[in-house]
C-alpha positions, 0 to 999 in steps of 0.5 A: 500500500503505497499511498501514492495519489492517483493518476486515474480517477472516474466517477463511479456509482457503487449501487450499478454492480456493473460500474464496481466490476468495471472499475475492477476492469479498469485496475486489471488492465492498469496492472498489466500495462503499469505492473504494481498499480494500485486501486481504491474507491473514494467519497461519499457511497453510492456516488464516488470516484474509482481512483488507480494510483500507477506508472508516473506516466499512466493516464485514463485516456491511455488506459482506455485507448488499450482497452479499446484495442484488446486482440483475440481471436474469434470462432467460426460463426461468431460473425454469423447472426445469433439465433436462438440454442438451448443447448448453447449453455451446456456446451463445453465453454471456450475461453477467450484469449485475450493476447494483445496488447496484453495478455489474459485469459477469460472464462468466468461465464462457466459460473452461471449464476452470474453470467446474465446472457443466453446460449444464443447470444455469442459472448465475443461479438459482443465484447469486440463490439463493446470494447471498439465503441468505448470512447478514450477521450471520455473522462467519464466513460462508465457513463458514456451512453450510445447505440452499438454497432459491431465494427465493419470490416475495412471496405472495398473501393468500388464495394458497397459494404454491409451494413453494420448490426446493432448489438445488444449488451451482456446486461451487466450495467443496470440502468440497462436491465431494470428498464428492459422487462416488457412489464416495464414499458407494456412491450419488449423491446428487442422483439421490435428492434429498437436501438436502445442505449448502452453502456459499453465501458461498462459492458466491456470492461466488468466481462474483464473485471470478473474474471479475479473480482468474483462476486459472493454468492447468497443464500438465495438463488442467482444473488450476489454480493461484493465487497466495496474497498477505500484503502489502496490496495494491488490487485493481487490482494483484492480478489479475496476483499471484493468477495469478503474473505477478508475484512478491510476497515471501511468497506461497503458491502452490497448485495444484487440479483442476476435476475430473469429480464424476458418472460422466457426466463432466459436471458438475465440482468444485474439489478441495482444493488443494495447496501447491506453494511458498513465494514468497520474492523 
């Protein structure tokens, strides 16, 4: 714990599960671009600020330019539209590899009681399409809302392209979720295609957030709870905080639902969290 002041700060609103586990996110990439960088949350809860203490040249618009950029490798027919397969969710799981400009390897989704998305919907798509559309220039980006499209291979001269699809998010970001019930508005939205804000900082970087800052499961079925820290601390120390293995002075503690979002009882949301206690050890 260095102490040292911060480099990168963003807004942060702790009761969006998808915010905390994209600050988590944040911290990853920060560390294996600036190996030792350090993380924190700071103000008044639920409103605060996600601080990252790293390299003296380390920098937000630097961060995200490399996270926007992250390389791995696709399927065959993962390009291909998303259709509906029941049986998608029972299939071996095949992890993604994430090998520029860092190095990672993400599998978290095999925990299906916080994976919100559906066999038929294709996890590395979405996180191209995610991650392309995150903005560097964005000093708030967890709060940077927009229509996403998957990006369009470069064109042919002479060539028409095609035309670019929308792309629905994983539905970690609850101001998402929580308005996407049919019950909500009297109609469902992605039956009519309608092209609807996301979050896709949030989107792209709580898929990588979660692969070491695993939530705590409940007692009750598909709920979780993560621990909110304020001291500085690296990486290497945080999974067992953020899941409440240890006990940090000062923490926060929250408890949220990966709940059902469409009537078919396939496809799921994170819903806004609740602040359960203070930790004062």
């Amino acid at each position: 714990m260095s102490g040292a002041a911060p480099n990168v700060s963003i807004p942060v609103d702790l009761s969006n599960p998808g915010q905390f586990f994209a600050c988590c996110g944040l911290l990853e990439l920060a560390d294996r671009l600036w190996p030792g960088a350090e993380g924190w949350f700071e103000g008044q809860a639920p409103k605060s600020r996600f601080q990252i203490a790293a390299s003296p040249t380390a920098n937000l618009r630097d961060l995200l330019v490399n996270a926007a950029c992250l390389q791995f490798d696709m399927r065959d027919g993962d390009c291909k539209g998303d259709k509906d397969d029941d049986e998608a969710d029972e299939k071996p799981l095949d992890p993604i590899i994430v090998k520029s400009p860092v190095t990672l390897v993400l599998d978290w989704w095999a925990d299906k009681s916080i994976k919100p998305w559906a066999g038929s919907m294709k996890e590395r798509p979405i996180l191209i399409a995610m991650l392309r559309a995150i903005d560097p220039d964005n000093p708030d980006p967890l709060n940077a809302a927009r229509v996403v499209f998957d990006p369009l291979p470069p064109s042919i001269p002479g060539r028409q392209g095609p035309k670019a699809k929308k792309r629905e998010p994983f539905y970690f970001d609850c101001r998402r979720g929580c308005n996407s019930h049919p019950l909500d508005s009297g109609f469902s939205p992605d039956a009519h295609n309608m092209e609807v804000n996301c979050f896709p900082a949030v989107e792209a970087l709580c898929f990588i957030g979660l692969q070491r800052f695993r939530p705590a499961p409940t007692d009750a079925a598909n709920r979780s709870r993560y621990t909110v820290w304020t001291t500085h601390l690296p990486v290497n120390a945080l999974a067992s905080v953020v899941c409440g293995l240890v006990a940090i002075q000062g923490s926060l503690v929250f408890a949220f639902d990966n709940f059902f979002r469409t009537d078919q009882k396939k496809h799921k949301s994170y819903s806004r969290a609740t602040l359960e206690r203070s930790k004062n050890v």
